[in-house]
Z-matrix of the N, CA and C atoms (Angstrom, degrees):
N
C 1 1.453
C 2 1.533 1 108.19
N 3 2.000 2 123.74 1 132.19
C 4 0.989 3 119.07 2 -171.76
C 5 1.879 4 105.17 3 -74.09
N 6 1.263 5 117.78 4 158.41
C 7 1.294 6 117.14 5 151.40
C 8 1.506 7 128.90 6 -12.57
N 9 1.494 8 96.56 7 -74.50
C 10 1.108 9 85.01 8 173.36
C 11 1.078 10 153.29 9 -101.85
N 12 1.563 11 111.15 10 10.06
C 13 1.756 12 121.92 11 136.22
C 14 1.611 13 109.98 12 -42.80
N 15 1.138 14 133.62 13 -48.21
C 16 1.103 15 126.82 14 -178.05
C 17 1.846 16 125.40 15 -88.26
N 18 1.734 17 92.98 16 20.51
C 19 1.905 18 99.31 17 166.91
C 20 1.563 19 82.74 18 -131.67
N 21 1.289 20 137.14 19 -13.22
C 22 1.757 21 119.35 20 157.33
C 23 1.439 22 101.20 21 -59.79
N 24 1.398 23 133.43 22 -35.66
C 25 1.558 24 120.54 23 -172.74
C 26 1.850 25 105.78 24 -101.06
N 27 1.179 26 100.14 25 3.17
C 28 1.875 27 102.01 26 162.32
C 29 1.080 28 103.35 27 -88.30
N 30 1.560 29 127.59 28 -25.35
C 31 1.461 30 126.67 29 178.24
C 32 0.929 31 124.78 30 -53.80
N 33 1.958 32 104.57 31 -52.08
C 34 1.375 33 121.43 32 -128.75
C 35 1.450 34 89.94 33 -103.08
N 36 1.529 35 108.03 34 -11.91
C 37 2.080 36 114.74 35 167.80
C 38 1.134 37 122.98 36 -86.22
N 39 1.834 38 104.23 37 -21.46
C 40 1.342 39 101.45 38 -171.18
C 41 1.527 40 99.72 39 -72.46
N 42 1.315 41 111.32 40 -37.75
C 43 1.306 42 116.88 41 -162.05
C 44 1.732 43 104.42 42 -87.55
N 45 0.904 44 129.08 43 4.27
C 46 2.135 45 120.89 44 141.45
C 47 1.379 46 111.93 45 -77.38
N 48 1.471 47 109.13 46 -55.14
C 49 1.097 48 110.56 47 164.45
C 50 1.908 49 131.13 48 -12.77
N 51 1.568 50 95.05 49 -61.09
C 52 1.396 51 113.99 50 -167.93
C 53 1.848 52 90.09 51 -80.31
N 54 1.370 53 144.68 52 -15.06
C 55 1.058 54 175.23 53 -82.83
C 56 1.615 55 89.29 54 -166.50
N 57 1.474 56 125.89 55 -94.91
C 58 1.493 57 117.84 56 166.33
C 59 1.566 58 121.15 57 -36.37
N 60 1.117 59 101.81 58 -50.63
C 61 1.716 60 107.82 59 -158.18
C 62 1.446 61 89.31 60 -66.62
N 63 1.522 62 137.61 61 -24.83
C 64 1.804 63 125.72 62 -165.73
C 65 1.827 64 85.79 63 -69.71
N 66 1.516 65 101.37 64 -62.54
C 67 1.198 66 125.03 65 -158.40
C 68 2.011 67 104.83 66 -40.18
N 69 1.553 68 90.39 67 -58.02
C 70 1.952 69 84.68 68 -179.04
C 71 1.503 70 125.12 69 -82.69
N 72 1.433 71 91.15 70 8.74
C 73 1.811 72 100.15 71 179.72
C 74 1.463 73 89.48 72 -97.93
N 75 1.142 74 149.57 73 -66.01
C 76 1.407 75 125.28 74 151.32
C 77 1.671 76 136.11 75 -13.61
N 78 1.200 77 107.44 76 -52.31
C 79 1.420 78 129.53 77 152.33
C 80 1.315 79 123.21 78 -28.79
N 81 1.669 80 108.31 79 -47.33
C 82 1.298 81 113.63 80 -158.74
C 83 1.364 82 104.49 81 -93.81
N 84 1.399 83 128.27 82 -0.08
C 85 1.518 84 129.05 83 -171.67
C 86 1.498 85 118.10 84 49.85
N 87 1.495 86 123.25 85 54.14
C 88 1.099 87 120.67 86 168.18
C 89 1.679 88 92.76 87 81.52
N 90 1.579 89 125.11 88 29.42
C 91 1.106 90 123.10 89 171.53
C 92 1.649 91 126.62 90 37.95
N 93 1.797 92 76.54 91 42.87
C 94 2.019 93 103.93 92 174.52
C 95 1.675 94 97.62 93 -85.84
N 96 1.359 95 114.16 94 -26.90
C 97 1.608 96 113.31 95 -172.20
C 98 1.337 97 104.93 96 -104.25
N 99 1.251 98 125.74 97 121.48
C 100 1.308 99 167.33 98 -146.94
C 101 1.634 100 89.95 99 -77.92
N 102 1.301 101 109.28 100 -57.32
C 103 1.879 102 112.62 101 -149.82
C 104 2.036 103 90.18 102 -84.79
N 105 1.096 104 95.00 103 -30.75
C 106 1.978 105 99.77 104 -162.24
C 107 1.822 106 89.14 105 -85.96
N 108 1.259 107 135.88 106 -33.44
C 109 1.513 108 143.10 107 163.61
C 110 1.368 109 116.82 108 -44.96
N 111 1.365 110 111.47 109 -62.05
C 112 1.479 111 126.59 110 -177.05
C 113 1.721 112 102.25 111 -70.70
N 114 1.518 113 146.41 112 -24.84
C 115 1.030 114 158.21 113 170.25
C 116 1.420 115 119.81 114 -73.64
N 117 1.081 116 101.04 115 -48.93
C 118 1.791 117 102.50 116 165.23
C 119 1.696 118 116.29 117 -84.89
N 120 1.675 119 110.72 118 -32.10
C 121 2.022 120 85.46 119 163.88
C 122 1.563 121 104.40 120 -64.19
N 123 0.936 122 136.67 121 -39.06
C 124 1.278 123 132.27 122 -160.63
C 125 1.737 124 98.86 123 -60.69
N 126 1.221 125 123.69 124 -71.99
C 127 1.641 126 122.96 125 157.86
C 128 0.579 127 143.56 126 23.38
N 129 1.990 128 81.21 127 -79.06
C 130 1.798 129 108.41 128 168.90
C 131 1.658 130 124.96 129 -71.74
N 132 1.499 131 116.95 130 -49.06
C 133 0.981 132 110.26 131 137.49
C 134 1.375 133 145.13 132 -19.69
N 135 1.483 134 127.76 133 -39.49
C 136 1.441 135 131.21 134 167.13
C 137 1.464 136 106.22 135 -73.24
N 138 0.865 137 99.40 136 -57.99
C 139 1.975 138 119.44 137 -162.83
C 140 1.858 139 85.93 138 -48.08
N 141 1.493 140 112.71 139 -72.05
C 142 1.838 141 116.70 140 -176.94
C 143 1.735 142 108.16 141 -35.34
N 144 1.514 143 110.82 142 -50.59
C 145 1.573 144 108.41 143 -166.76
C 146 1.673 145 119.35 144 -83.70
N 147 1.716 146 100.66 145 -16.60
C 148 1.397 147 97.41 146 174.71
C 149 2.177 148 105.28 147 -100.36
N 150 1.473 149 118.49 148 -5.51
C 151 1.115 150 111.34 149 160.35
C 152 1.447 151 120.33 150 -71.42
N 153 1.614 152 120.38 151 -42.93
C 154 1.370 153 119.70 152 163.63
C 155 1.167 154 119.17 153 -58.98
N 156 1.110 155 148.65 154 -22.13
C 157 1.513 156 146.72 155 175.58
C 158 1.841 157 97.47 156 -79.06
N 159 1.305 158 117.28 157 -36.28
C 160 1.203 159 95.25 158 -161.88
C 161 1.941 160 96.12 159 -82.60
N 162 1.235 161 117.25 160 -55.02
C 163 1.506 162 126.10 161 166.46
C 164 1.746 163 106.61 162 -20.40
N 165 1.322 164 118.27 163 -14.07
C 166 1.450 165 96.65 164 -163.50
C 167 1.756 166 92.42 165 -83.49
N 168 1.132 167 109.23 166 -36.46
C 169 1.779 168 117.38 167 -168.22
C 170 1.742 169 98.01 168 -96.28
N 171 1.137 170 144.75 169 -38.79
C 172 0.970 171 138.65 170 -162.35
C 173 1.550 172 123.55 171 -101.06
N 174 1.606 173 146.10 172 136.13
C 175 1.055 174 148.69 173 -161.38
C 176 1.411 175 113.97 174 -57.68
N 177 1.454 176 130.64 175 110.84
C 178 1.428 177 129.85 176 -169.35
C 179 1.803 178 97.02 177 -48.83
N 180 1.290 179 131.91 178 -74.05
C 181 1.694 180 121.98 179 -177.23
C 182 1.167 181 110.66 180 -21.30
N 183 1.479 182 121.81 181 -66.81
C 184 1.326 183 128.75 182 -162.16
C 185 1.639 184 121.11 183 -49.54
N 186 1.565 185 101.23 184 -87.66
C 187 1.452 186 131.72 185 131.06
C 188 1.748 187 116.01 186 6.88
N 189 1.683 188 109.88 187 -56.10
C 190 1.585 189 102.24 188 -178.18
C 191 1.562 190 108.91 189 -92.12
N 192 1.575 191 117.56 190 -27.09
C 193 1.180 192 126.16 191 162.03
C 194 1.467 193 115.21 192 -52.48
N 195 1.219 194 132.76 193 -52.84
C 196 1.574 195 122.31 194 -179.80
C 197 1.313 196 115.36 195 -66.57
N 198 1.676 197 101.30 196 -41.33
C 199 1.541 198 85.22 197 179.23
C 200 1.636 199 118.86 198 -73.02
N 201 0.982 200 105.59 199 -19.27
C 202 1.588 201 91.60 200 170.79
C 203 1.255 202 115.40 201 -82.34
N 204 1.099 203 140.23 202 4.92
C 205 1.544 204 146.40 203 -179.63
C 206 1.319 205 92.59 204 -81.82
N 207 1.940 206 110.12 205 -50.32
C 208 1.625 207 99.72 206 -153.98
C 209 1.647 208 102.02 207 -64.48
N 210 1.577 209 112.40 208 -40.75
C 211 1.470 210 123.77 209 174.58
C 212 0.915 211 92.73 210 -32.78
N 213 1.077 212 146.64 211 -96.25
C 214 1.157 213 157.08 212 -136.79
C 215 1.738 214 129.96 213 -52.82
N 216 1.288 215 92.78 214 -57.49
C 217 1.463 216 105.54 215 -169.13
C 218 1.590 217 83.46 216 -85.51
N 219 1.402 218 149.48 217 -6.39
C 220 1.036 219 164.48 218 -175.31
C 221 1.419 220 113.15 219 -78.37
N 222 1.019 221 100.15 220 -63.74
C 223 1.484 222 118.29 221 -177.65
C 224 1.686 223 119.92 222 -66.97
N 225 1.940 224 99.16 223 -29.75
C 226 1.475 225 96.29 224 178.45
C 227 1.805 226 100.77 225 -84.52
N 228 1.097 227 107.66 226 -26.67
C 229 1.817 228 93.12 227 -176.27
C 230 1.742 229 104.94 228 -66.85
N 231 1.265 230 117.81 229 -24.07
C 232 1.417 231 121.19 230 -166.84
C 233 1.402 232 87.92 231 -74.76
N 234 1.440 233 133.85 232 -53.37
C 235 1.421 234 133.27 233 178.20
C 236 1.382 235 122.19 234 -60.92
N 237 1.285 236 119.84 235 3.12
C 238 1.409 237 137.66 236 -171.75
C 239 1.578 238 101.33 237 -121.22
N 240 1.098 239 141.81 238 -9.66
C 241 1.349 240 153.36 239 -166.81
C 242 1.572 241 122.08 240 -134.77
N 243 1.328 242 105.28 241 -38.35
C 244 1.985 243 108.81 242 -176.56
C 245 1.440 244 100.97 243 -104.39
N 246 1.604 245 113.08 244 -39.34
C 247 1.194 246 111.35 245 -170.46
C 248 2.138 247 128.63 246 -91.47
N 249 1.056 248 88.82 247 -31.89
C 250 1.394 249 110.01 248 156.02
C 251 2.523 250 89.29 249 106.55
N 252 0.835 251 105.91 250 43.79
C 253 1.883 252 117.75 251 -178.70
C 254 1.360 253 86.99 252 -76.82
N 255 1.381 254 102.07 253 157.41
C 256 1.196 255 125.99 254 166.94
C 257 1.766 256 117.14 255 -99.32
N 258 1.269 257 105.28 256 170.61
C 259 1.537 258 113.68 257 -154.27
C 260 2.132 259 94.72 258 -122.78
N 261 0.720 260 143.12 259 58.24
C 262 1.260 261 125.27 260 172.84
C 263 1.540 262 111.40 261 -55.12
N 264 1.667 263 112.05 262 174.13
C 265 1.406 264 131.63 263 170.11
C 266 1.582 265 109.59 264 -50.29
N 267 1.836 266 92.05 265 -65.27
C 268 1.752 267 77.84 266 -179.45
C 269 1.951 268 142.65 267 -85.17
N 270 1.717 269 81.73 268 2.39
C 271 1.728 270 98.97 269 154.93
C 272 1.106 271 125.98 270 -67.46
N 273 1.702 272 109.53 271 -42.32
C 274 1.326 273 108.18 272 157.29
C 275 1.206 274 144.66 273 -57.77
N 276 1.596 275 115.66 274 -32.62
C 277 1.460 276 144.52 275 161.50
C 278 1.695 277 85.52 276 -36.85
N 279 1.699 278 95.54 277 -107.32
C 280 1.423 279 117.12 278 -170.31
C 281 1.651 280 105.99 279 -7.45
N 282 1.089 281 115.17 280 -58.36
C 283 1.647 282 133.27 281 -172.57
C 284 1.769 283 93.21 282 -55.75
N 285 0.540 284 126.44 283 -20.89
C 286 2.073 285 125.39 284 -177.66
C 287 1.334 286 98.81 285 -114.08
N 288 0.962 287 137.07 286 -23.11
C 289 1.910 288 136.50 287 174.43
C 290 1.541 289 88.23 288 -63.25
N 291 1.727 290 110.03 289 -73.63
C 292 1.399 291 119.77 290 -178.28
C 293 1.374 292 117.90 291 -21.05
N 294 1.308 293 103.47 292 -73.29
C 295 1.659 294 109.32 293 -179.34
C 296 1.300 295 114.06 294 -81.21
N 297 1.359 296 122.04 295 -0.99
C 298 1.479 297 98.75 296 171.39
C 299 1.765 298 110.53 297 -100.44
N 300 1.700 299 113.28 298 4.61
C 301 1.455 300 116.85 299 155.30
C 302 1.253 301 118.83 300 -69.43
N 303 1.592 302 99.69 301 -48.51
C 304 1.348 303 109.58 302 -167.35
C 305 2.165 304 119.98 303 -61.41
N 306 1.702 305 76.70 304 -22.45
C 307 1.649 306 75.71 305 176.47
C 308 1.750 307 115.00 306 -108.75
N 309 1.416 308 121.26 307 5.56
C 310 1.274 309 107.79 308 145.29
C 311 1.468 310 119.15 309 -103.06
N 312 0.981 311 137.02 310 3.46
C 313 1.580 312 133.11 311 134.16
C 314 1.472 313 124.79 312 -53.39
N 315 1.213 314 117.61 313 -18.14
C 316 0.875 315 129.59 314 148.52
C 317 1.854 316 153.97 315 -50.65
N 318 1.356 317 89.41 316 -42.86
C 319 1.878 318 121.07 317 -149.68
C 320 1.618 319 75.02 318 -129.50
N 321 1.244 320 148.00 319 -66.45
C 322 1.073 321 130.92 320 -148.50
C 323 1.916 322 121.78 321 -92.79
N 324 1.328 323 114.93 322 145.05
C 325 1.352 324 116.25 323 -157.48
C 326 1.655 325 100.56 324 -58.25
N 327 1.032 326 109.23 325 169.32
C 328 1.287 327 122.55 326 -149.83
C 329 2.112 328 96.96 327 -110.62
């Protein structure tokens, strides 16, 4: 496996990663709960050490753009699933703008 197939999948962890850590920092109530606190530094911690590994081979634009897509579009299904949020038309929209940047930033030359 080239390099940088393997900082597309430092990406593509960092960015669940950042995905948990929204989710248990919510969790943690203003990081009043001890067990959901200690779970999201840890997170964050992952999400920081597997984004720098991937940044070393991969184009900072690109690279910071996906991962915030995955956050993102990440974070609203987690809010659609743990939290009990609602889903409108144009959340959904937005949610396909997202990923459909995120995947020609992707695919297209740089």
């Amino acid at each position: 496996m080239s390099s940088t197939s393997i900082a597309w999948i430092y990406l593509t962890l960092s960015g669940l990663a950042d995905v948990v850590w929204a989710a248990t920092t919510k969790l943690s109530n203003g990081y009043t709960r001890t067990s959901w606190t200690l779970i999201s530094i840890v997170a964050l911690v992952v999400f920081l050490a597997l984004l720098t590994q991937a940044l070393k081979t991969l184009p900072l634009g690109t690279a910071y753009a996906v991962w915030t897509g995955i956050g993102a579009v990440g974070s609203v299904v987690c809010g659609l699933l743990l939290f009990g949020e609602t889903l409108s038309a144009a959340r959904a929209a937005a949610m396909l703008v997202i990923v459909g940047g995120v995947v020609a930033l992707k695919v297209l030359p740089a």
